[in-house]
N, C-alpha and C positions, 0 to 999 in steps of 0.2 A: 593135598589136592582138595580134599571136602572143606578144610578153612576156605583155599580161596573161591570153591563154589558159594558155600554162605559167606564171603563177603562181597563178592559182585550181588548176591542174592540183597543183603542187604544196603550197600550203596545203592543200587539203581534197581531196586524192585520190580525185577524181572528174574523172572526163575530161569539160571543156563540150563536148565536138564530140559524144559519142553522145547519145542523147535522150532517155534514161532518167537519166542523171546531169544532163542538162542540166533539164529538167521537174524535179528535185531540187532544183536550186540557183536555180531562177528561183520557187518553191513559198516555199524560204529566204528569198530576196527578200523577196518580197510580204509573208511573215510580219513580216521584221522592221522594214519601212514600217508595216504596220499599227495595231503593238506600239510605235513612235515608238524605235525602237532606232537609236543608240545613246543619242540625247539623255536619256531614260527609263530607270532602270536596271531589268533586268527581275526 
């Protein structure tokens, strides 16, 4: 679990542990479930 913390950490430079970045990247999520990403090209 701490790998894939430091590497969304590191990919998209947003820390998941605070909850402003974390609410940012779970916001991502959902958009790109939505949207059928990546299956879907957008």
């Amino acid at each position: 679990m701490t790998y894939r913390l430091e590497r969304i950490r590191t990919l998209t430079g947003t820390d998941p542990a605070h909850p402003v970045h974390r609410y940012r990247l779970q916001t991502a999520v959902i958009g790109a479930r939505l949207l059928d990403w990546p299956n879907r090209p957008l």
